[in-house]
Every structure is written in structure tokens, then in C-alpha cells.
GUGUKE-335944 format. One line per 3 residues: number of its first residue (from 1); their letters; for each residue z, x, y of C-alpha. Coordinates in pm, 1 decimal, decimal comma. Layout:
NUM) a) Z:X:Y; ...
This chain:
1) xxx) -965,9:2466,7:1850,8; -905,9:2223,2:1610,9; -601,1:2256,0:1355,6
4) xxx) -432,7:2091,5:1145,5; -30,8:2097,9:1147,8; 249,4:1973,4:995,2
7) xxx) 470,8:1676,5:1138,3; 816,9:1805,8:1286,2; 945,9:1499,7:1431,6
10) xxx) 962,2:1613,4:1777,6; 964,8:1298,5:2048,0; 600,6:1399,4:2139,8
13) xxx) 477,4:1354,7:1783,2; 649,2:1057,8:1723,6; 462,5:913,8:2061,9
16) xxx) 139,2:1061,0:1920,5; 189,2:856,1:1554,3; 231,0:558,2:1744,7
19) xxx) -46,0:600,6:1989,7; -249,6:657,8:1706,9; -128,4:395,9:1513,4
22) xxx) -161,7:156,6:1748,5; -544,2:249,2:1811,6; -667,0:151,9:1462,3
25) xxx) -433,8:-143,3:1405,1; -646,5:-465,3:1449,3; -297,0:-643,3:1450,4
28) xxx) 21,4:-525,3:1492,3; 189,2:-338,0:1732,0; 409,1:-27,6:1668,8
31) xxx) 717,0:83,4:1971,9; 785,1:472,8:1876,6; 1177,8:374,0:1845,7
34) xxx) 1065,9:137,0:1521,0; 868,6:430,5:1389,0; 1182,2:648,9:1460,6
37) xxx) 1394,1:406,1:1284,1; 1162,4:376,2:981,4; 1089,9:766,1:890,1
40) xxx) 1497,4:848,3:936,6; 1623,3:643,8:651,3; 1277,7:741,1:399,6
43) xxx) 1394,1:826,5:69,6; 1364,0:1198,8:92,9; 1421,9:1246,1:-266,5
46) xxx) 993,2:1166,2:-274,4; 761,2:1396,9:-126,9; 670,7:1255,2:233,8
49) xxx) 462,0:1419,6:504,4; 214,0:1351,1:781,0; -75,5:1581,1:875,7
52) xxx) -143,2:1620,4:1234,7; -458,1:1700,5:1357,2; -511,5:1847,9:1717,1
55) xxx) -765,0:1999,5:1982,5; -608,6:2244,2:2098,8; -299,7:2022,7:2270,3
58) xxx) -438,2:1723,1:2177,8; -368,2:1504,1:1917,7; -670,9:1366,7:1747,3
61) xxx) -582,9:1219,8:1453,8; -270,9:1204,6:1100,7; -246,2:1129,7:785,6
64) xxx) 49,1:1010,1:638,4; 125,3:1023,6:292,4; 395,2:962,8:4,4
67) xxx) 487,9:1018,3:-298,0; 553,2:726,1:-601,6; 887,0:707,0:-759,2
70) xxx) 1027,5:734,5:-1097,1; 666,9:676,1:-1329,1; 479,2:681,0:-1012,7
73) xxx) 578,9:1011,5:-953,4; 217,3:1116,8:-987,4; 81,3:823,3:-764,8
76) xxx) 20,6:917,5:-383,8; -0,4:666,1:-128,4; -196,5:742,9:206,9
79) xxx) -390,5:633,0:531,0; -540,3:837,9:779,0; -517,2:716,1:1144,4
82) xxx) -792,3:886,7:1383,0; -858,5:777,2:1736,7; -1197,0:599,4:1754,9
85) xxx) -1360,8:805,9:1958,2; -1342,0:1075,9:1723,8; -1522,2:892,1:1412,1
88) xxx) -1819,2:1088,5:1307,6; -1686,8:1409,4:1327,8; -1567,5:1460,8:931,3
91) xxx) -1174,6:1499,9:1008,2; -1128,5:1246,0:789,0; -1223,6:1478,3:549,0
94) xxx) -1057,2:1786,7:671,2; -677,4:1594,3:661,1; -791,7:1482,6:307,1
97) xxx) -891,4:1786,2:230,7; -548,1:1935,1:296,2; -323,2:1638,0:123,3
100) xxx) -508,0:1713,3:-166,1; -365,2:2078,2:-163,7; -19,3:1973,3:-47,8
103) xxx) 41,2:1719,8:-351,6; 13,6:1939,7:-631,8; 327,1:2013,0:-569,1
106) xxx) 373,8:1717,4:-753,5; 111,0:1733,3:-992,5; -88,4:1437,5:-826,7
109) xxx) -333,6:1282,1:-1072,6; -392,1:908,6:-855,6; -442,1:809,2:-517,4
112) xxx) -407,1:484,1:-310,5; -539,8:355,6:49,3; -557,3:73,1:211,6
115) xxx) -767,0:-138,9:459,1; -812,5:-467,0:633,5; -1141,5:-663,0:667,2
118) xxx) -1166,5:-574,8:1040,1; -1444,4:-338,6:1207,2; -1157,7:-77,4:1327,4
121) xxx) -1151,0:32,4:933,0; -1513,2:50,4:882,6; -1541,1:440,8:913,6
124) xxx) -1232,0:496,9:650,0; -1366,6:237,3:428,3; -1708,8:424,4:439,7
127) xxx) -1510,3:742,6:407,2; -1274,6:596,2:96,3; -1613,1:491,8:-99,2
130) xxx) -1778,5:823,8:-39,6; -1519,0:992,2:-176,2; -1504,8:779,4:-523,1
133) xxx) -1226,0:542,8:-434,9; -1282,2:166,2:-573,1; -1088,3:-183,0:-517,2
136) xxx) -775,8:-234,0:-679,1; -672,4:-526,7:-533,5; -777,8:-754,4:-256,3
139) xxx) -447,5:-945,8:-102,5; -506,1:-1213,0:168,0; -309,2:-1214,3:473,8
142) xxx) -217,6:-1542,4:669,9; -57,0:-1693,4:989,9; 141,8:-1968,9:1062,7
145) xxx) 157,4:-2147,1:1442,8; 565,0:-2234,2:1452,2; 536,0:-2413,1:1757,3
148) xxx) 296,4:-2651,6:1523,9; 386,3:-2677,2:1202,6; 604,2:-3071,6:1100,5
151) xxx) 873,4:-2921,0:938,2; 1066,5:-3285,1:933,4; 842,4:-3328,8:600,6
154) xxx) 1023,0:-3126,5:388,9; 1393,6:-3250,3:502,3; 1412,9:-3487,1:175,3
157) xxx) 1315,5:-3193,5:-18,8; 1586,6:-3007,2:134,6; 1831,1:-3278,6:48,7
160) xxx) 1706,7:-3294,5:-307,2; 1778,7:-2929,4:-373,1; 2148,4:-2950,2:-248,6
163) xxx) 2217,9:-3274,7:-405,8; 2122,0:-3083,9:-707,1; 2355,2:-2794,6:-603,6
166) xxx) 2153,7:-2530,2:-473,3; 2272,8:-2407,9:-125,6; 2091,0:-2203,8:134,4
169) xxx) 2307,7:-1964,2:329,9; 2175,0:-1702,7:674,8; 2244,0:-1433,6:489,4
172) xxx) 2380,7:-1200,0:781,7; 2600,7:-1481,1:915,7; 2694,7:-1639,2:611,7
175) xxx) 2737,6:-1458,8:317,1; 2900,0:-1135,3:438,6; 3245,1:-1235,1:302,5
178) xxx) 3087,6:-1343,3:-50,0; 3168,7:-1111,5:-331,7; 2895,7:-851,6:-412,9
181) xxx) 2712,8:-970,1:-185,2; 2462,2:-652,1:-123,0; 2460,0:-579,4:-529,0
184) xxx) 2338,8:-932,5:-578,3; 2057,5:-911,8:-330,9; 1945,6:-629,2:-478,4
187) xxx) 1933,8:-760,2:-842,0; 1801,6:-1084,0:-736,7; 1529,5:-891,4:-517,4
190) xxx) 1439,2:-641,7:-808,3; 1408,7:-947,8:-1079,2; 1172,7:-1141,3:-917,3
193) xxx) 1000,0:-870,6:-734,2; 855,8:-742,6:-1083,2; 645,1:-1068,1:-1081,8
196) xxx) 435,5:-965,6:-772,6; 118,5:-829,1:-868,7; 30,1:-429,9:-840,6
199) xxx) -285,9:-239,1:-832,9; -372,5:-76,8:-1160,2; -201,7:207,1:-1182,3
202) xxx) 180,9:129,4:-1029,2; 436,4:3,5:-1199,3; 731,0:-173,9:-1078,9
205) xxx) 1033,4:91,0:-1014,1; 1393,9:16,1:-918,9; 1505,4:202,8:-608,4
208) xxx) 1830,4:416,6:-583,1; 2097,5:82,5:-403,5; 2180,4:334,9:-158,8
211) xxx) 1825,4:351,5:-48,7; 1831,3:-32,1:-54,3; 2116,5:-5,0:158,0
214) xxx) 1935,6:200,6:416,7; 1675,7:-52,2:449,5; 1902,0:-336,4:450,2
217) xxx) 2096,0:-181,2:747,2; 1848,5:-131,7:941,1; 1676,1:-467,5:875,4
220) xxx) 1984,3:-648,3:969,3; 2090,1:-404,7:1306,6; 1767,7:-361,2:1413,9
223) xxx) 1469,9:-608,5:1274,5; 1617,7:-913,2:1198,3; 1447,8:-1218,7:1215,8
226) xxx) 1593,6:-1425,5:914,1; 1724,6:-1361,3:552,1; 1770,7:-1690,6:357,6
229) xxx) 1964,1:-1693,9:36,4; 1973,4:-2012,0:-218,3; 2264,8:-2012,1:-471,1
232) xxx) 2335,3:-2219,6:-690,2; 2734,6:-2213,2:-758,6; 2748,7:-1824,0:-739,8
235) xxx) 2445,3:-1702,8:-875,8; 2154,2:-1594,8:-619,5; 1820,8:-1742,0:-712,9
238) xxx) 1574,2:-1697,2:-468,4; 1547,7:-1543,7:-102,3; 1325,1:-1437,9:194,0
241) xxx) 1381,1:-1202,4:440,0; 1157,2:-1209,9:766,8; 1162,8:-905,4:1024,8
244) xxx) 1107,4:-955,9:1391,3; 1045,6:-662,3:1585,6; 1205,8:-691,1:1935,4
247) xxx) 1089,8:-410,1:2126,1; 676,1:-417,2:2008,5; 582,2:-816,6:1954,0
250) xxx) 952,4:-1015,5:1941,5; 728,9:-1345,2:1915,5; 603,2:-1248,4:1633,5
253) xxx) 740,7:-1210,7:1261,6; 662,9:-1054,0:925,2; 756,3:-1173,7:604,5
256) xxx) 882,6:-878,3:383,8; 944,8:-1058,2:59,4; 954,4:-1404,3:-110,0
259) xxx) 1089,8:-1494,4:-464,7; 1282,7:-1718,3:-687,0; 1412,2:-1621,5:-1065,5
262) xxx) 1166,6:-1746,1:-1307,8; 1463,1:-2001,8:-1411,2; 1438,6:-2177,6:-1103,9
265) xxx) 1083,3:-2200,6:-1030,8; 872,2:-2513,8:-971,5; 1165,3:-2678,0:-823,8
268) xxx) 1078,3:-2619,3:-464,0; 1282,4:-2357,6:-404,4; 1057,9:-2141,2:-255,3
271) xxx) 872,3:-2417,0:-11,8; 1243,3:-2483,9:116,6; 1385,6:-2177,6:201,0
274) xxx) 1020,3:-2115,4:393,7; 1115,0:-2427,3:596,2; 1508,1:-2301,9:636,1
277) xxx) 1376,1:-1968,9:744,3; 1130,6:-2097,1:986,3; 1393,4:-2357,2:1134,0
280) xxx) 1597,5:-2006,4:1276,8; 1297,8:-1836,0:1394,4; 1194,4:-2134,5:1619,0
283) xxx) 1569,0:-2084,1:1771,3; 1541,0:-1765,3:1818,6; 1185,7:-1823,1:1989,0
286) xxx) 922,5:-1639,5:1754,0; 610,2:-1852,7:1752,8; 399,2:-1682,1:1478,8
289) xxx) 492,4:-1548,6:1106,0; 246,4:-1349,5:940,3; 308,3:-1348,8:522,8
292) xxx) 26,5:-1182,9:252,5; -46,8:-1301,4:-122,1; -272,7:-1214,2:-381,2
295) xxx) -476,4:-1521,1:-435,0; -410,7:-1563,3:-773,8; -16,7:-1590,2:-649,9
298) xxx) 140,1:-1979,9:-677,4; 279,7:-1891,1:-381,1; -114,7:-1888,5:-176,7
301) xxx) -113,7:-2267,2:-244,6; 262,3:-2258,6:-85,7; 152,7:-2070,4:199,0
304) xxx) -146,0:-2317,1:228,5; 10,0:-2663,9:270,6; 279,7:-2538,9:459,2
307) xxx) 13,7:-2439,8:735,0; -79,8:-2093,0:699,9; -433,9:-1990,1:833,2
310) xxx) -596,7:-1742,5:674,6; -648,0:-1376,6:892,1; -860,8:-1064,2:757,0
313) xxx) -805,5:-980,1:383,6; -596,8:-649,2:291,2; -820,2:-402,5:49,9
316) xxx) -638,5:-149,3:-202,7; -884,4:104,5:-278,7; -768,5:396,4:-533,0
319) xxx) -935,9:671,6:-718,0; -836,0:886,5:-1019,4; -826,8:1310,0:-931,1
322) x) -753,8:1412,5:-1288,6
């Protein structure tokens, strides 16, 4: 009989999530401890749920979904994951179906999705468009080969920024001792994070520190690749943090974020922490970093002459409900 039921984080579920995950995604690889790690330090001040759908014992099919914060309070974000073999069937529309009941509790009036250009998201793109979602915003994704990238190119423009005082420091091994450390991170990240462009409809919102905190712990304990900081005398300017994921694809990494203050752009800033960053992933073995921009972004041309290749685009399709 099939049923739909709410997520109560029992081992078997989480193992489900990631089976399921791990079916649709044309890319990367989920290990159930990472998904573990991820959904115990969510903000649970937001409304956050998965729908599970089953046969019976089986488990078909979820949809995950969350809440916006602060004046995306109204916003919902969600993807449904169904095993392939089950396409056709219209459970797509019966977990929709129920999310749609479960977020007025927040008075949900927008919703967001999104997609890769890969044939394991035709059926949900289908699904999305029948349903009256449209494209927000179309972000490319990209690769870079480590193992073949020059990086001895960009050594005098390493020596040009620190004759001109700006310093690059690991931030895990580094900058520990340095005086609000954490609170500056935060700032710097916030600052030049409100550059990066949203889909119509979000706004830039400031998180709670201590649920930066959470995700800086467990960046640093369990998923780090690299963090690179550039100061220049005290002040943080810029940074880049890169997660690796040991126990799923540890040859593999993901850049999370990217950014200088306005002050200090154009100076290549950006370009050399990128090179300092990749110098400790080579050490450490990884051979591939995966990174995303908008192509509209400076940092696409960046991403371009340092190597990058580009892999299937990133779709954010959204609808209005009210």
C-alpha cells in the first residue's frame, strides 16, 4: 500500500535518503554518516521536514523541504528524490501534494526547486513545468583537473599581493590564536556574500553566529578540505573555504564560497587565494574541485583561465502559490 510518512531519523531512513539520493544524483556521492552530520546541526528554529514515501516496507521515494529565514520566512525550498524505476507513476505529485498542506503552517506564498541539465532530472523538470514553476536562475557548474592545472603562473602574483601587505593564512592551522577570529569570518563571509546573485524572490539574510558556528564545526572536524583567509594587517578581506568529503569521494572537492570586500576587488585577490587553496588540496591528494557561478559573475571569467571546464548547468525553477 502506498503511504506517505513522516521522516523520524531512524538509521534505516537515513540509509533510505541516501540510497535515494544517490540514485538521482548525476554527480556526487552522499555516505549516510555526512547526511547524519548535516540534518543534526539544521537550524531548527525554520520549519524542516522530509516526506517519505513507501510500498508497504519499501521506500520509494522523499521530499525534502525547508523553510526561508527572517523575510524568507514565506519562501520554501524543496526537491523530491524518487527512485527511477518508479517515474511515471504521479508520486511526484502525491509528496507535493502533501508539502503543500504541511507549509501553511507557515503561511507559504513561494516555492523553489532545483535541477541540473542531466537526463536523471528530466521527469521532475517535466513535473516542475506542469505544475507552473518557471526559471529563476540558471548557474553554471565547472571542474578543474588539479593534477593539470600550472599553478607556477600565478607565483609573481602571489608575491605582488604580499609585497603589498596582504597575507594568506590556512585558516584551521593558522589563525586559531588570532583575535575574533570566528566573528570576523562571519562578517567578512556575510559582506561579500550579499553580492552573489539570488533568484527573484530571496533576499540575502544573516544567520543566527551560533548557527554559523555549527556549520563551521563541522566543516573543520569533519569536511575539511581548505579555508584560505587574506588579511591585510588585521582586517579579513577575502576567503574560500573548500569541503572534501572523506568517507563518499575524498578525491574530490567542493567549493562552498568565494569572496573578497568590494574594497579589495580587482586586485587579484580572489585568483590567488584559488591558487593558495588548490596548492593544499594537491597535498592532501584531491585531484578534482568542482565550483558554480552565475555567468554574469566576474568570478566565471576567474574560474575560466584558471582551468575550469564547464559540467551540466544548475536550473532554479520557482512558482508563486498565492
Amino acid at each position: 500500500m502506498i503511504e506517505i510518512k513522516y521522516f523520524t531519523e531512524t538509521d534505516f531512513e537515513f540509509q533510505e535518503v541516501t540510497r535515494l539520493f544517490n540514485l538521482v544524483s548525476h554527480d556526487d556521492i552522499e555516505h549516510v554518516d555526512d547526511m547524519k552530520e548535516g540534518w543534526a546541526v539544521r537550524d531548527k528554529s525554520l520549519k524542516r521536514d522530509r516526506l517519505l514515501l513507501y510500498d508497504d516496507e519499501a521506500v520509494l521515494g522523499f521530499l525534502g523541504y525547508a523553510q526561508g529565514r527572517d523575510e524568507n520566512h514565506k519562501n520554501c525550498y524543496f526537491n523530491i528524490y524518487l527512485d527511477p524505476h518508479y517515474n511515471g507513476h504521479g508520486y511526484r505529485k502525491l509528496l507535493y501534494d502533501r508539502m503543500l498542506a504541511d507549509i501553511q503552517t507557515f503561511d507559504c506564498n513561494r516555492l523553489y526547486a532545483d535541477i541540473y541539465e542531466h537526463p536523471n532530472y528530466d521527469y521532475f523538470k517535466k513535473f516542475l513545468i506542469q505544475n507552473k514553476f518557471y526559471l529563476g536562475l540558471k548557474i553554471r557548474e565547472y571542474s578543474l583537473n588539479l593534477e593539470a592545472v600550472d599553478l607556477n603562473e600565478y607565483f609573481p602574483l602571489l608575491e605582488k599581493l604580499v609585497s603589498n601587505g596582504i597575507k594568506f593564512y590556512d585558516a584551521k592551522t593558522d589563525m586559531q590564536g588570532f583575535p575574533g577570529h570566528y566573528e570576523k569570518v562571519e562578517k567578512l563571509k556575510w559582506e561579500y556574500g550579499q553580492d552573489f546573485p539570488m533568484p527573484e524572490g530571496i533576499k540575502h539574510t544573516r544567520e543566527p553566529f551560533k548557527q554559523f558556528m555549527k556549520y563551521q564545526k563541522l566543516f573543520e572536524e569533519k569536511r575539511y578540505g581548505i579555508e584560505i583567509i587574506a588579511v591585510d594587517g588585521d582586517k579579513y578581506v577575502g576567503s574560500t573555504d573548500i569541503q572534501v568529503f572523506p568517507k563518499s569521494d575524498p578525491q574530490k572537492a567542493w567549493t562552498g564560497s568565494l569572496g573578497v570586500l568590494r574594497e579589495y576587488r580587482r586586485q587579484g585577490i580572489a585568483t590567488a587565494m584559488k591558487v593558495k587553496a588548490f596548492e593544499k588540496l594537491r597535498e592532501k591528494g584531491v585531484r578534482q574541485v568542482r565550483t558554480d557561478n552565475e555567468e554574469n559573475n566576474p568570478m566565471y571569467k576567474i574560474n575560466v583561465s584558471l582551468g575550469f571546464t564547464p559540467e551540466p548547468y544548475c536550473y532554479d525553477y520557482q512558482r508563486e502559490i498565492k
